[in-house]
PAPADO-535468 format. One record per residue (C-alpha): chain; x, y, z; residue number from 1. Coordinates in nm, 3 decimals, m for minus. Example, Ala and Ser with C-alpha at 12.3 -4.5 7.8 and 13.67 -1.06 7.14 Angstrom:
+---+---------+---------+---------+-----+
: c :      px :      py :      pz :   k :
+---+---------+---------+---------+-----+
: A :   1.230 :  m0.450 :   0.780 :   1 :
: A :   1.367 :  m0.106 :   0.714 :   2 :
+---+---------+---------+---------+-----+
//
This chain:
+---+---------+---------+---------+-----+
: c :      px :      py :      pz :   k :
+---+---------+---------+---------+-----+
: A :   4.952 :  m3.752 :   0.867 :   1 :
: A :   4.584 :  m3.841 :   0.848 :   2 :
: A :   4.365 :  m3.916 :   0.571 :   3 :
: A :   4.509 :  m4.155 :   0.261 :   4 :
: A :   4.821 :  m4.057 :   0.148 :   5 :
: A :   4.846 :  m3.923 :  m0.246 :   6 :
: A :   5.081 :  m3.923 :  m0.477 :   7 :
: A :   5.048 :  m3.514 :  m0.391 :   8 :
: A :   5.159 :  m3.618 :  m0.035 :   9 :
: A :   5.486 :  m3.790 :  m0.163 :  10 :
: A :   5.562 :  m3.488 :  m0.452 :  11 :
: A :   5.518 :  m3.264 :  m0.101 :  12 :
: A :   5.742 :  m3.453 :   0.103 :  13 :
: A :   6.019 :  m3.550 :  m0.135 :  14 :
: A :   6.023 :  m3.178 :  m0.349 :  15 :
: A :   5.917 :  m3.268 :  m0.672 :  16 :
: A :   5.615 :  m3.236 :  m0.879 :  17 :
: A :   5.373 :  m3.516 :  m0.881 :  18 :
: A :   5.398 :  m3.622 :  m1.241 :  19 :
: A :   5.774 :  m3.719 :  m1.101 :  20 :
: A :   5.673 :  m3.901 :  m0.813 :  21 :
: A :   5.434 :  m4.076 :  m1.097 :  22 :
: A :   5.692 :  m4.194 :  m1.294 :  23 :
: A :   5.924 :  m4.266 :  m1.045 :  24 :
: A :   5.633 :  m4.519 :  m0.850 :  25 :
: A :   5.573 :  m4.651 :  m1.208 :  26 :
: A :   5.915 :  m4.727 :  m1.278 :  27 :
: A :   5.982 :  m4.473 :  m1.551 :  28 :
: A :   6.344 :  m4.486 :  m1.672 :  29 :
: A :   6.303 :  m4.122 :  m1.783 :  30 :
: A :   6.429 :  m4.048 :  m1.394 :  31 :
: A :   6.744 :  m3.977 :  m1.230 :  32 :
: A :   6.786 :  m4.268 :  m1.022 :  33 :
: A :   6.882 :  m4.024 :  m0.698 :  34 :
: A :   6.541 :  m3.852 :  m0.747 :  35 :
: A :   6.385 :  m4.211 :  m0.799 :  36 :
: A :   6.513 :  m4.333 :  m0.433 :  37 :
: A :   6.438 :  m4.023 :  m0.271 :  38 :
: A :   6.049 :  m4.060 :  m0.398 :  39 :
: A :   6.057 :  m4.411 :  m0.315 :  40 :
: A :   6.163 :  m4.398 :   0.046 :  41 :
: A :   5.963 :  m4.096 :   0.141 :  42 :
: A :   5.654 :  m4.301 :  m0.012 :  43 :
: A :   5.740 :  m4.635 :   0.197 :  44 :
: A :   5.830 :  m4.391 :   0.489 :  45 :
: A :   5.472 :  m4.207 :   0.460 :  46 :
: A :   5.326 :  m4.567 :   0.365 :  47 :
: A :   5.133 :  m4.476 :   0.054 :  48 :
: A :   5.056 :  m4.767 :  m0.124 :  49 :
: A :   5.096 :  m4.843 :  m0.477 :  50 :
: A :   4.847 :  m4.956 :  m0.682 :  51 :
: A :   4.955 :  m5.167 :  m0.991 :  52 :
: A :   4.815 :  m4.996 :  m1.293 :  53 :
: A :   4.546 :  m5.090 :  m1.529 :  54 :
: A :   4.710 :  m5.004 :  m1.854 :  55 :
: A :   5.078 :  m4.960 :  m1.907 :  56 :
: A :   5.020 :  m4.634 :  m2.056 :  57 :
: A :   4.810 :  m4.488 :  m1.835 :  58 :
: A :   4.967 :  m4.153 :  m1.719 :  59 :
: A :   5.043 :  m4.027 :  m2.097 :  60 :
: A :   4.842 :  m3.786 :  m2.194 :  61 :
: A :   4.935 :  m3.744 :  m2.553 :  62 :
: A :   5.057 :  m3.392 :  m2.528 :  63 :
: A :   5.393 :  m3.229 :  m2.601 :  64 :
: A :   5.491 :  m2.876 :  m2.457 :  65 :
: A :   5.691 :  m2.706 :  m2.710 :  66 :
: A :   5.898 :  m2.377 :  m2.571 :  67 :
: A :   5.994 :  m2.097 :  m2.715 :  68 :
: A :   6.054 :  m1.734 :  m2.617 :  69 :
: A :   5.867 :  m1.517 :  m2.844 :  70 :
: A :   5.712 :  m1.512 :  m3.177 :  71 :
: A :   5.852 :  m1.162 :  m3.322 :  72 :
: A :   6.149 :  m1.395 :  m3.522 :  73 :
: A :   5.956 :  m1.501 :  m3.798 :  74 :
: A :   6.162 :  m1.839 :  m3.811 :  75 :
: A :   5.970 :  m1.956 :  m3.531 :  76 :
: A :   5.640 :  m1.962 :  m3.692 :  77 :
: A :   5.793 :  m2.170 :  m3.942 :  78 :
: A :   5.990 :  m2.411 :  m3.700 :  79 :
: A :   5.606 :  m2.461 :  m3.551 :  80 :
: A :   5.475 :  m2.537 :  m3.800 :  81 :
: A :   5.666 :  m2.840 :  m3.890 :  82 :
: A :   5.671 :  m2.929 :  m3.519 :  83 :
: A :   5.301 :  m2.921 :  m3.518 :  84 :
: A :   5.242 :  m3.132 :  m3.841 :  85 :
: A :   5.514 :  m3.380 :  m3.770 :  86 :
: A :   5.357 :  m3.448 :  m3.414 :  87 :
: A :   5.017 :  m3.475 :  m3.568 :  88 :
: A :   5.127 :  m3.751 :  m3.777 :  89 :
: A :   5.284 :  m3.874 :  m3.430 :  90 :
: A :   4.989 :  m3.916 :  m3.219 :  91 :
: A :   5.054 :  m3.619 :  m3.027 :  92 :
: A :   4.867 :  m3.269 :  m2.960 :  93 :
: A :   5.152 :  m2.978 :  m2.940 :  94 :
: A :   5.088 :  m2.714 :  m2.685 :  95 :
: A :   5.262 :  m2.371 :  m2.723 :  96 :
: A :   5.442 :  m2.215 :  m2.407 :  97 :
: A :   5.601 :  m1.870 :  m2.483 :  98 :
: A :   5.826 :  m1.842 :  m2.170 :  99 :
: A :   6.177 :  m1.689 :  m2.181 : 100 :
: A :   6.378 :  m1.952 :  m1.944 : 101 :
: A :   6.691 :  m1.786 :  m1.975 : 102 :
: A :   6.642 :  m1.543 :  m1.715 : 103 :
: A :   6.651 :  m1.546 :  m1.333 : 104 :
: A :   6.304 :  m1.697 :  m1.175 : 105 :
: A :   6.243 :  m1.771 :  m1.525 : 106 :
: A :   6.048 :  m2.108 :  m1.668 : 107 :
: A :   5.732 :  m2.030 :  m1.442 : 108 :
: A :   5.475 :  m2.067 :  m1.729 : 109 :
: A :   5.667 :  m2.380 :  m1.814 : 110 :
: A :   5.677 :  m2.516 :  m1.421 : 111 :
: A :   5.296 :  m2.495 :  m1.372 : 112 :
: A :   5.223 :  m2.712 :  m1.687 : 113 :
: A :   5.515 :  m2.999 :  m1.617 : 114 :
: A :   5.137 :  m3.210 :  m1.469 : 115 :
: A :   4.970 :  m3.198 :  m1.836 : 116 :
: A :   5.270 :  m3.289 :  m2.063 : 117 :
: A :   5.428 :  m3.577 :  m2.182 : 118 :
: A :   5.795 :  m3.447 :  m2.317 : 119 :
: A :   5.904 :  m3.087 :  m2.365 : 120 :
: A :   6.054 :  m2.952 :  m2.716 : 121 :
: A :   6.311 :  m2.635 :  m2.570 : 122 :
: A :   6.382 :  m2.403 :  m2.877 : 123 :
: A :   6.518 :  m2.160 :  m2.610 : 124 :
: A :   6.817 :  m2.332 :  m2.406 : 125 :
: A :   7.111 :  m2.134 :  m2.343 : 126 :
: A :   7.482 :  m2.307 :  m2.207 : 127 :
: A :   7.441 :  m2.463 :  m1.942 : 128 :
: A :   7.049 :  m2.427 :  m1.906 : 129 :
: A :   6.954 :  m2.479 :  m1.528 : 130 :
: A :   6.561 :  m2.500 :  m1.664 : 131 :
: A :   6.757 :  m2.862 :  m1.886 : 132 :
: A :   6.849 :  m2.975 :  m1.536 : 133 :
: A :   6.551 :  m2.974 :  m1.401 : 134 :
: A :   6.330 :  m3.096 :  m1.662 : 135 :
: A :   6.540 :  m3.388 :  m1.652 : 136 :
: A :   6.551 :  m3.401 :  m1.255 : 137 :
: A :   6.164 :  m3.443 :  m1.323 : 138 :
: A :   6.210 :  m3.704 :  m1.554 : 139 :
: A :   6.055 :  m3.468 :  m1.821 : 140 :
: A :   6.159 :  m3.658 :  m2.154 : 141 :
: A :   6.297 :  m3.323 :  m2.322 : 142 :
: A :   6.446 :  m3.269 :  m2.680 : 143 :
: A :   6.646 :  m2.958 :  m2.754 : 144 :
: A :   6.607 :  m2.759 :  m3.078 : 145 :
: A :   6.795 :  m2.500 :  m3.258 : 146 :
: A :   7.016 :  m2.459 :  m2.991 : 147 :
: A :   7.166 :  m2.659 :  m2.759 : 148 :
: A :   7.297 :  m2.664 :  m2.384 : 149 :
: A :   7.660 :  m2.798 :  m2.479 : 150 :
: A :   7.661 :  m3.077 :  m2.282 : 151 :
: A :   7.561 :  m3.385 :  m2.499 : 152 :
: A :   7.351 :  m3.538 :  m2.216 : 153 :
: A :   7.013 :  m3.476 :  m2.406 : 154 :
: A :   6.868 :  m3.502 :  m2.745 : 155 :
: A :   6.949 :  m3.238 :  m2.978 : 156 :
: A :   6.852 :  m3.151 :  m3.338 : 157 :
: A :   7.011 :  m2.856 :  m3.435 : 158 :
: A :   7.219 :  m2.691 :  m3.743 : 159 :
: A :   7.625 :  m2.708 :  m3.768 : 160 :
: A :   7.648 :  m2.328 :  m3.650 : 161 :
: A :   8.051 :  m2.339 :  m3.638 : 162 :
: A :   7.993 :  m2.420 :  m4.039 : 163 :
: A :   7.766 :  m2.138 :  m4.066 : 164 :
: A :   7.972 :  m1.874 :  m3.953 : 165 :
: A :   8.277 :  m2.020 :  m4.167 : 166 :
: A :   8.070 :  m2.004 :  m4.466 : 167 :
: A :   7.981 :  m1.664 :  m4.386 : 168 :
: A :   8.320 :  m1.505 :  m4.349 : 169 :
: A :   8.465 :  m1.710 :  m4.631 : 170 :
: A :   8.213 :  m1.512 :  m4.822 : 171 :
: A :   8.249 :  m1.195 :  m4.727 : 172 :
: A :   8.676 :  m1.262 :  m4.738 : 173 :
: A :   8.608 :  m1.463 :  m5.103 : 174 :
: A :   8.486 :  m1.047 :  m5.213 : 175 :
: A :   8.792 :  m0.884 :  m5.054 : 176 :
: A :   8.624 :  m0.793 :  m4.706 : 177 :
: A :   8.891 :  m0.715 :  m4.444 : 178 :
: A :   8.686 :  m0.508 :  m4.146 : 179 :
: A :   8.406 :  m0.744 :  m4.094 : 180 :
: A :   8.198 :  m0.642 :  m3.783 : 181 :
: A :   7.978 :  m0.914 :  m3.615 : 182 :
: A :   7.658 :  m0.799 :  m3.513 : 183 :
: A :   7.586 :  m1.154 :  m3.292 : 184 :
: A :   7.336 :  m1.254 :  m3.074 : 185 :
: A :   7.345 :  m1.326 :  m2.646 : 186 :
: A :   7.674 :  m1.481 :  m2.653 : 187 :
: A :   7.474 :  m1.717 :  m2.338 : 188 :
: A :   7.335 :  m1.920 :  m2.679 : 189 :
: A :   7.477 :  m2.251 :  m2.866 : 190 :
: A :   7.395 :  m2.102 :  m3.168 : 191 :
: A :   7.596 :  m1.751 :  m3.124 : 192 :
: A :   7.921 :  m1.911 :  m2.970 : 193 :
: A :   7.952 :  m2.132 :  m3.281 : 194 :
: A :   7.861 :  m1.901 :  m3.544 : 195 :
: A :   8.117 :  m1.660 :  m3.370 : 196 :
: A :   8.381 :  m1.929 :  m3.350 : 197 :
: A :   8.357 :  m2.062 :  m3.713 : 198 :
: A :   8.393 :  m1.701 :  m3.820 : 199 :
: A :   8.719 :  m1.632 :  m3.620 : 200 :
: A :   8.844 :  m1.949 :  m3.737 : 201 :
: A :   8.809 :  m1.813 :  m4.098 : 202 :
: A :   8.998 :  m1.425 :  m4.006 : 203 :
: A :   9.259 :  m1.636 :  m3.798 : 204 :
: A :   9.326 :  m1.812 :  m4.182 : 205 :
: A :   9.343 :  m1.580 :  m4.396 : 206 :
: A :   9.548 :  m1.365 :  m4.163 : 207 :
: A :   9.321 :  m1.099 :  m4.082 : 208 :
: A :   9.297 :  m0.947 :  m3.767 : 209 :
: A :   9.009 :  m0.943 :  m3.578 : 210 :
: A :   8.908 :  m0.589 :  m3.388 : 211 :
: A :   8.704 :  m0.665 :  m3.089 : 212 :
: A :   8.532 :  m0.340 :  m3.125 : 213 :
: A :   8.405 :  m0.488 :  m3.408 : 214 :
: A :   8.201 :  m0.744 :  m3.212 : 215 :
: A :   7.832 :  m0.664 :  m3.074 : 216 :
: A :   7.593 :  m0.852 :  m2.916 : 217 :
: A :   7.227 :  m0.800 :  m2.894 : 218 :
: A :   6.896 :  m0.992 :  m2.897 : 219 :
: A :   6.749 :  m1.175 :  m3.228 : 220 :
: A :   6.556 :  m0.900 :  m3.288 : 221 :
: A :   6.494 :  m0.633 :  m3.572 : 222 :
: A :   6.580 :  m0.358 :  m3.287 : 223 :
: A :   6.902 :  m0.491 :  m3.181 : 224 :
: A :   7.022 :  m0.547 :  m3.565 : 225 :
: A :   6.902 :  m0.149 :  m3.629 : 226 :
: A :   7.108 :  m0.046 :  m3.291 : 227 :
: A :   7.351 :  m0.238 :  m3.344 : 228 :
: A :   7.452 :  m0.183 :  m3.692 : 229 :
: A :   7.433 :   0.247 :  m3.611 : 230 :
: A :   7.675 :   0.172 :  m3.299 : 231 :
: A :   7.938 :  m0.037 :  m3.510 : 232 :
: A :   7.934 :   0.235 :  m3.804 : 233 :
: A :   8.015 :   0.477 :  m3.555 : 234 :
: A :   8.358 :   0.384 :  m3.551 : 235 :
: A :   8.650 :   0.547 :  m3.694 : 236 :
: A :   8.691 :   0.301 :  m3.960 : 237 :
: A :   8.381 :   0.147 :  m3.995 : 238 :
: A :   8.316 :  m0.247 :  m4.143 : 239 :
: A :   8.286 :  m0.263 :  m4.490 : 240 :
: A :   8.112 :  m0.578 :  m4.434 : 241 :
: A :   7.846 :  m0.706 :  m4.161 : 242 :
: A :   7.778 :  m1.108 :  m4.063 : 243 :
: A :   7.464 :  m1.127 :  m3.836 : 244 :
: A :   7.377 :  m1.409 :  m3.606 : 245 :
: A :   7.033 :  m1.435 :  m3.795 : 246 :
: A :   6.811 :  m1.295 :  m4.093 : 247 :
: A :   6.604 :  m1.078 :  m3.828 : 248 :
: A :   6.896 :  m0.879 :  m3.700 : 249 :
: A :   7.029 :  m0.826 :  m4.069 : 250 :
: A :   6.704 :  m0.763 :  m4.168 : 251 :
: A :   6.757 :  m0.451 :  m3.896 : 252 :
: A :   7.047 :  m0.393 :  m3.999 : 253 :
: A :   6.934 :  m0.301 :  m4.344 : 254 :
: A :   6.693 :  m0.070 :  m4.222 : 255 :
: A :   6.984 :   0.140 :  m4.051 : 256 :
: A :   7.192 :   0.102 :  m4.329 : 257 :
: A :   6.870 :   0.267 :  m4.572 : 258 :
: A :   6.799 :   0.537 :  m4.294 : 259 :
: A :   7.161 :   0.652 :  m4.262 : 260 :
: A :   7.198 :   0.684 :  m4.674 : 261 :
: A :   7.425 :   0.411 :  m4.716 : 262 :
: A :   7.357 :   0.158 :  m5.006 : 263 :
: A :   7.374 :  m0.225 :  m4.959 : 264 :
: A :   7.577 :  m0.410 :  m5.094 : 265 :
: A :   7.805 :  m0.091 :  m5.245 : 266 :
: A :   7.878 :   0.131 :  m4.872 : 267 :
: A :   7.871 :  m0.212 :  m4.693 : 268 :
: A :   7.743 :  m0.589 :  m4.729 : 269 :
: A :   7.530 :  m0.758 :  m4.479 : 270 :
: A :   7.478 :  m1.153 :  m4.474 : 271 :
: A :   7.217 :  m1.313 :  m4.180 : 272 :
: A :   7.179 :  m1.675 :  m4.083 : 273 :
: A :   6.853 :  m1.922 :  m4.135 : 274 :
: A :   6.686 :  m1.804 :  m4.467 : 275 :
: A :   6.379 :  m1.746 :  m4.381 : 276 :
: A :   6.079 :  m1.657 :  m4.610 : 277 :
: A :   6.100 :  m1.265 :  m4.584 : 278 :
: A :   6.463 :  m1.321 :  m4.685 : 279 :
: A :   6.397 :  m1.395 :  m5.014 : 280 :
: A :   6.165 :  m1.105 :  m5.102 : 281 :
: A :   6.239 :  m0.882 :  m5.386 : 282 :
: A :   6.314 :  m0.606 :  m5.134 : 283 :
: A :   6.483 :  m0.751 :  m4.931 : 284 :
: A :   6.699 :  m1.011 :  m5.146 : 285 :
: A :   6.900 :  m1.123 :  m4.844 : 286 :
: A :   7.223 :  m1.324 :  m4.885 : 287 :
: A :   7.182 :  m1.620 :  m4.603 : 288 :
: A :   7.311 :  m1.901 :  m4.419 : 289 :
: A :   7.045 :  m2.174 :  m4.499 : 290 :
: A :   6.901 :  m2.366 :  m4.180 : 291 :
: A :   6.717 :  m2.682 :  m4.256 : 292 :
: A :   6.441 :  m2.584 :  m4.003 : 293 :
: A :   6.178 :  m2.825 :  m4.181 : 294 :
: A :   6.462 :  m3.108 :  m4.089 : 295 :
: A :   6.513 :  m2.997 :  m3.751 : 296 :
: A :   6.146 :  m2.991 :  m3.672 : 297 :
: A :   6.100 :  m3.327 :  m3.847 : 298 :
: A :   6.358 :  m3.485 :  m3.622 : 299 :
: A :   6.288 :  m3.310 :  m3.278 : 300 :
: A :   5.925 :  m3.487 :  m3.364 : 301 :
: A :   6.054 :  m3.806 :  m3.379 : 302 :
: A :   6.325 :  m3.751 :  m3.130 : 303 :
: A :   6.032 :  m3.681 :  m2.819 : 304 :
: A :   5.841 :  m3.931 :  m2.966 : 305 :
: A :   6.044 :  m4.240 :  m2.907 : 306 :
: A :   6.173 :  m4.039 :  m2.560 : 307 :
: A :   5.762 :  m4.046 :  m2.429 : 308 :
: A :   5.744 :  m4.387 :  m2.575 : 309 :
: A :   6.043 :  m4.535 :  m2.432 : 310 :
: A :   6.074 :  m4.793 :  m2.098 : 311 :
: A :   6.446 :  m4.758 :  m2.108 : 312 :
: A :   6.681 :  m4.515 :  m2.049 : 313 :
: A :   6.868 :  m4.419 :  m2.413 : 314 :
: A :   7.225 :  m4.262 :  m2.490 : 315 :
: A :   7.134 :  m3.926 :  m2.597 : 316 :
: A :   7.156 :  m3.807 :  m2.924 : 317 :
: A :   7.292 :  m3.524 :  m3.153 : 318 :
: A :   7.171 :  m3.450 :  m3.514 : 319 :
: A :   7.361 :  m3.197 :  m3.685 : 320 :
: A :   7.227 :  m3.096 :  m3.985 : 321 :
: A :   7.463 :  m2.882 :  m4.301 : 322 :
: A :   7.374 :  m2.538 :  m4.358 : 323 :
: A :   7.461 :  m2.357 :  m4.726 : 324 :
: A :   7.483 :  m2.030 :  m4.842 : 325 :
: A :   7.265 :  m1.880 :  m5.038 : 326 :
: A :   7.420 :  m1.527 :  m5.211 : 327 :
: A :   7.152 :  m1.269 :  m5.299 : 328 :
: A :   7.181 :  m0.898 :  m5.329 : 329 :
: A :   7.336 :  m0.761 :  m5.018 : 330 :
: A :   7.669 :  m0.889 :  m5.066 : 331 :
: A :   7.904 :  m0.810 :  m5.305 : 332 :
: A :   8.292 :  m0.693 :  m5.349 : 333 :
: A :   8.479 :  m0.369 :  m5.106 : 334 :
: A :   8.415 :  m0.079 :  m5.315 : 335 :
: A :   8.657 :  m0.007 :  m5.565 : 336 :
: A :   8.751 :  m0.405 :  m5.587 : 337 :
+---+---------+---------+---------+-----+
//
């Protein structure tokens, strides 16, 4: 190879990006160590030189990537704007990515920015994320919130969702509910598979059997709610009672429930997950699972703030927050109870 070689040169030969060979030549801790031998030989073995910085600080930029899928759940909004103040106060500028990385070939918005950024905050990880792996591959400090990837080997700051659903269904059982149809989220998410388990947990209890027809799974969306509240009415015996996975898809749900003529909470009661603002309107008076999503942005701050600014590696942690329930209008007893 002619020419000088570059830290480009070394990112080329050893298949990473060059902010990883960066903090692998600069002795990062944030690195997997495999990744931090394989830059490290294919640098001696292309002879690039390294040059002892000037500043120990000098590759930060100041600038944390924040994820999230889309912006038509109004909880997100919210969740940003905590994130944003708390890493003002920080030292840090936040930098929105809307990219779903759930998908196949997915994370590509995400990819081409890994250069400018000095930690990622993921509000869209599913089980198992691949995109988790290789942000830390990359050495990408990375905090998790709202959901997590179930494997306790990165920082998380989300909500007790196996709580959640319990406090849900012992709701909805408290007012004599017995056909309770779950109208969940993609069952690929943290926060779906425990709000679905701590609301089994609850039937399995009080004896009740649970109907897997009565389970459906959509997106967090006002759509999916709508479609799938009509499809689980359909049935023979319909629910006389509805938990959603969160506020926007019982917020749908509601909006079915209106169009086909059946009144809320007297034909059927629907409860939703996260409380957020619109839930609380007159008109809409939704009965909730409170999320602490001012906490959880607070934390997932500080949480990618001592990741950027730390030499070492660190144990990962967890912060679970409670959730409560707040009962509004939509709930209320079986008819005729």
């Amino acid at each position: 190879m002619s020419g000088k070689i570059t830290q480009k040169d070394v990112a080329k030969a050893a298949g990473v990006a060059e902010s990883t060979v960066s903090r692998a030549l600069a002795g990062s801790g944030q690195l997997a160590e495999g990744t931090r031998r394989k830059i490290t030989s294919e640098a001696a073995r292309l002879g690039y030189e390294i040059a002892p910085p000037e500043f120990p600080t000098t590759s930060r930029r100041g600038i944390i990537g924040v994820v999230v899928s889309a912006l038509h759940n109004s909880f997100y909004p919210y969740l940003l704007d905590r994130l944003h103040n708390e890493l003002d106060d920080l030292g840090f500028d936040m930098v929105l990515i809307i990219d779903e990385i759930t998908r196949d070939q997915a994370g590509r918005k995400l990819r081409s920015l890994l250069d400018t950024l000095d930690g990622v905050i993921a509000t869209t990880a599913t089980i198992g994320s691949p995109m988790v792996e290789f942000l830390k591959e990359c050495g990408m400090p990375t905090v998790l919130a709202i959901r997590s990837n179930m494997r306790n080997d990165v920082d998380v700051a989300e909500s007790d969702n196996f709580v959640a659903g319990a406090e849900a269904l012992n709701h909805l059982v408290s007012l004599g509910h017995q056909r309770i149809g779950f109208l969940m989220g993609p069952a690929s998410t943290s926060t779906v598979k425990g709000r679905l388990e701590g609301g089994l947990s609850v039937l399995e209890e009080a004896g009740i059997p649970f109907d897997h027809k009565m389970l459906f799974h959509t997106e967090f969306t006002h759509e999916g709610g709508y479609s799938g509240f009509v499809q689980l009415t359909r049935a023979s015996q319909p629910p006389t009672a509805m938990f959603c996975a969160n506020d926007v898809i019982a917020i749908g749900a509601l909006d079915a429930a209106r169009k086909m003529g059946l009144s809320v909470p007297r034909n059927v009661s629907i409860i939703g997950v996260d409380d957020i603002p619109m839930a609380s309107w007159g008109m809409i008076s939704l009965t909730t699972i409170r999320q602490p999503i001012g906490k959880i942005g607070s934390m997932a701050a500080q949480l990618i703030s001592e990741a950027v600014r730390s030499d070492t590696v660190k144990q990962p942690k967890q912060h679970i927050f409670p959730m409560s329930l707040v009962v509004r209008g939509t709930t209320g007893p079986v008819h005729g109870t």
